[in-house]
C-alpha positions in Angstrom: -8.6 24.4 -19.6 -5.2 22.9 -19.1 -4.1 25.4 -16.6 -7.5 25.1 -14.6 -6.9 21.2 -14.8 -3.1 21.5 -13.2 -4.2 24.3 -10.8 -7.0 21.7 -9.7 -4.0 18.7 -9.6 -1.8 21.1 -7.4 -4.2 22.0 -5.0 -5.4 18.8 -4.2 -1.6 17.5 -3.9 -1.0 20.4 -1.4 -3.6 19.5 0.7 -2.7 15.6 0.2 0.7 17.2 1.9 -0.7 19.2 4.6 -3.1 16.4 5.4 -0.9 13.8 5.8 1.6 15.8 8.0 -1.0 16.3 10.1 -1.6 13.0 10.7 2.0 11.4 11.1 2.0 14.2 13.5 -1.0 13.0 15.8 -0.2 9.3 15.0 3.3 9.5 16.7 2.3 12.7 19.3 3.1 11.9 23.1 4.6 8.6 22.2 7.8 7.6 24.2 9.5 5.1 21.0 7.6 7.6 18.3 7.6 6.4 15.1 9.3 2.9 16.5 5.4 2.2 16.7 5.5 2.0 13.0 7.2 -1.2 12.8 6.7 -2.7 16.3 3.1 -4.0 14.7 4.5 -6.3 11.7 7.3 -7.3 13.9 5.1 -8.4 16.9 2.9 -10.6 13.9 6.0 -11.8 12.8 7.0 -13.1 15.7 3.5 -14.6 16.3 3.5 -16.0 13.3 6.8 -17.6 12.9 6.3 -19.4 16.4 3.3 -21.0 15.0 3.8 -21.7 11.5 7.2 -22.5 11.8 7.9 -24.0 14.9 4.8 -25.1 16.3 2.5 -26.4 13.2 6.0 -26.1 10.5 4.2 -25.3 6.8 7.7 -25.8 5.7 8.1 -22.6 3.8 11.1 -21.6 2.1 12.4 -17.8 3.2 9.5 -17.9 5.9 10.4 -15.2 7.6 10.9 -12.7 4.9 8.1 -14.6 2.4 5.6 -13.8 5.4 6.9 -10.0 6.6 6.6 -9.0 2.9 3.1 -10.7 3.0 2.6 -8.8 6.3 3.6 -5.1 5.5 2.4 -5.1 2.2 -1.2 -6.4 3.6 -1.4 -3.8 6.4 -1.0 -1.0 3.9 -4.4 -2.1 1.9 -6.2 -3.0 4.8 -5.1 -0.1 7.2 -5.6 2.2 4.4 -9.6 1.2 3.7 -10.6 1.1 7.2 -9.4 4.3 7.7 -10.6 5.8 4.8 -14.3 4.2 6.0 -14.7 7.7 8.1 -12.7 9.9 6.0 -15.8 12.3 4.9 -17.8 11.4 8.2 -15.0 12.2 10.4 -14.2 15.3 8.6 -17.6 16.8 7.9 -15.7 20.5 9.0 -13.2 20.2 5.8 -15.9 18.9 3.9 -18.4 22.1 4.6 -15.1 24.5 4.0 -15.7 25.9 0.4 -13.2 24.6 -2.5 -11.9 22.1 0.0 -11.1 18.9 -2.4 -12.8 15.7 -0.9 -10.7 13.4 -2.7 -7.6 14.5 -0.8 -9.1 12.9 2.3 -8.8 9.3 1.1 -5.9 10.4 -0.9 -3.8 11.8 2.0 -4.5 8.1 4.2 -3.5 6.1 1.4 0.3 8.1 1.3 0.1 8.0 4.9 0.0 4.5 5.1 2.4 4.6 3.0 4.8 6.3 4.6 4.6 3.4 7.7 5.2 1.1 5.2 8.2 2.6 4.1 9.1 2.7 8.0 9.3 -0.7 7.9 11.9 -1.3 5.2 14.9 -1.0 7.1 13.8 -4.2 9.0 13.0 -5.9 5.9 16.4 -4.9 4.4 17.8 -6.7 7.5 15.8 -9.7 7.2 17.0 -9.8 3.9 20.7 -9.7 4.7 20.1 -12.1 7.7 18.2 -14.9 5.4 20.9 -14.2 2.7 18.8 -13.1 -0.1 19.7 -10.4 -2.8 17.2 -9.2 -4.8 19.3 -7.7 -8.2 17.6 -6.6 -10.9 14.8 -7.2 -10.7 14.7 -4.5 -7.7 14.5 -2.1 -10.8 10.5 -3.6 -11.2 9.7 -2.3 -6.9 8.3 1.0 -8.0 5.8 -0.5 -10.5 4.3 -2.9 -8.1 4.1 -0.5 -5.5 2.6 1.6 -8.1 -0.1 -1.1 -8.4 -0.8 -1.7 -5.0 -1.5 2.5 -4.4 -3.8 2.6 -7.8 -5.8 -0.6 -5.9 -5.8 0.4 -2.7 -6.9 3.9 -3.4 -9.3 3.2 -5.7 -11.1 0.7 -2.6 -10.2 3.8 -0.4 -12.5 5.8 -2.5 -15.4 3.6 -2.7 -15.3 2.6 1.3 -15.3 7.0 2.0 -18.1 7.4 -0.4 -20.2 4.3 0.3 -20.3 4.8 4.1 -21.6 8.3 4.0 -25.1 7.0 2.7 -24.4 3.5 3.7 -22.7 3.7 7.1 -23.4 -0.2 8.0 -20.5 -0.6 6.2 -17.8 0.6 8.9 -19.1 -2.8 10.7 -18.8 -5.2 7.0 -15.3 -3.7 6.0 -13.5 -5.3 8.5 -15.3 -8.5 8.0 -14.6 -8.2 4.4 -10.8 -7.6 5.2 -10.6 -10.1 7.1 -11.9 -12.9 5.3 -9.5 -11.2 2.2 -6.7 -11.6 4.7 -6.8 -15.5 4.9 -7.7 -15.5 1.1 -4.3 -14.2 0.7 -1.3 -16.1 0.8 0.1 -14.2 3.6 1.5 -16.7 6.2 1.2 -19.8 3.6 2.5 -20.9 0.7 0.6 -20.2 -2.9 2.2 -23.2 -4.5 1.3 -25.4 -1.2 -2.3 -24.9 -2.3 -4.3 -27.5 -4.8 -4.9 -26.0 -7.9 -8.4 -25.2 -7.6 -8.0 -23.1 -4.6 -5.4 -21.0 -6.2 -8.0 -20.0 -9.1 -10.4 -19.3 -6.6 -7.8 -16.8 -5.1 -6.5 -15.7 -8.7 -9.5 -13.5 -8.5 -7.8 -11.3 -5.7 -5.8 -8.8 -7.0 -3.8 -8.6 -3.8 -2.0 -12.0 -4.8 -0.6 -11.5 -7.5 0.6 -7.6 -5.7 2.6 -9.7 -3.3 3.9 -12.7 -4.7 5.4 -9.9 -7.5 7.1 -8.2 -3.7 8.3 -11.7 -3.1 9.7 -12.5 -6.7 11.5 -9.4 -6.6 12.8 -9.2 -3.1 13.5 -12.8 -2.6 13.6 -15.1 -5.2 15.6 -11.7 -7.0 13.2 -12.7 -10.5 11.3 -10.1 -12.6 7.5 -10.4 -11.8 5.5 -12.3 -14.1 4.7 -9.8 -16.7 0.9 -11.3 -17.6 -0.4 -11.6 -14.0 1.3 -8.6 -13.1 0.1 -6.7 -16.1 -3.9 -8.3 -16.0 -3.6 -6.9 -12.4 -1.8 -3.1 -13.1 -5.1 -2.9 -15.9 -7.6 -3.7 -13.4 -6.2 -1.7 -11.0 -6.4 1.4 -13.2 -10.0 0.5 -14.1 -10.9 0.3 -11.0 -9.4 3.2 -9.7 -10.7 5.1 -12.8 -14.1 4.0 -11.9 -13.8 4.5 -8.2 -13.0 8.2 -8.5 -15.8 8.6 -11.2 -18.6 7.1 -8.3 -16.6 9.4 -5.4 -17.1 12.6 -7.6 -20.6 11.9 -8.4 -21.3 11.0 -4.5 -19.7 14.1 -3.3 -22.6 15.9 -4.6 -24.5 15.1 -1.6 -22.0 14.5 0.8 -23.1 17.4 3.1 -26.7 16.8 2.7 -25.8 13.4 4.0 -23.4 14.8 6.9 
């Protein structure tokens, strides 16, 4: 039983490889700057941003310009990563008929993709870093957990968003909605502690804040992430992701009767 278990595990990782490959591959294909592209994105919004938050309409934030490309990159990844994963299964529906093919790699293989342009993106951060004179310490040992965090949650929406729209396909017009009403219910381009106090409990119920004001504690600020929020969040995250791949296992029963 063990053996069939880490066969199954290996298989889907390999595929999770090839698939992901294949699409930093197409994503960067025929492109002049390559995978420049990958960082061209946050750096245009930061620009935007800075212009109007910090010299137009000034919120006064301390580290602006790192606090907000942290906010910025960190965002992308979740978002990018469920919007894609929307069309996984409908825009594959040739894997998905291919017998012994794992469905789950789909979402899977986006998530690490959008991974990957995140990690493109570090060598400007590093930079911004060194520019606003920031050292992170430490703490820097505590990165890999949050980022661990932030793939459990964001995978575990990736798998509900590929299963949901294959019998539910309104929802590839409400995601974005959705994300974009999480992405100003996330202190991105403000300030948490600027907030009044009953706003901030109303956004304590999105995990995604406490995921990036742990990036900024670390990376700026060069603390240890506060270890309740941090670990109320890392517990829901695993529930949830636990419970996402339950529903996209029991949905993937009908996925080609619904292709």
């Amino acid at each position: 039983m063990a053996s069939v278990a880490y066969h199954s595990i290996h298989h889907l990782w390999d595929v999770v490889q090839v698939l992901v490959a294949r699409d930093q591959r197409s994503r960067y294909r025929s492109t002049l700057f390559g995978m420049l592209w990958a960082v061209a994105s946050p750096a245009l919004f930061l620009m935007t941003f800075y212009f109007l938050f910090a010299v137009a309409l000034p919120l006064n934030v301390p580290n602006y310009v790192p606090h907000l490309f942290i906010g910025l990159i960190a965002w992308t990844w979740f978002q990018t990563s469920i919007l894609d994963s929307v069309r996984a299964i409908l825009g594959n529906a040739s894997l998905i008929a291919q017998p012994g093919f794992p469905s789950p790699a789909l979402p899977m293989s986006i998530v690490v993709s959008n991974l990957l342009t995140l990690l493109l993106s570090l060598p400007l951060l590093v930079v911004i870093l060194i520019v606003n004179d920031t050292a992170p310490g430490w703490s820097l040992l505590a990165l890999p957990v949050v980022l661990a965090i932030q793939f459990a949650l964001t995978l575990a929406g990736s798998y509900v968003a590929a299963a949901l729209n294959v019998s539910f396909r309104d929802l590839q017009y409400i995601a974005p909605l959705i994300l974009q009403v999480g992405y100003f219910m996330t202190p991105i381009f403000y300030d948490l502690a600027a907030i009044s106090e009953r706003a901030r409990a109303v956004l304590a119920f999105n995990p995604m804040v406490q995921v990036i004001e742990a990036y900024r504690a670390i990376l700026i600020q060069g603390d240890w992430p506060g270890v309740a929020g941090l670990g109320l969040t890392a517990l829901g995250s695993g529930l949830a992701l636990w419970l996402a791949v339950r529903f996209f296992r029991h949905a993937s029963f009908d996925f080609l009767e619904e292709l």
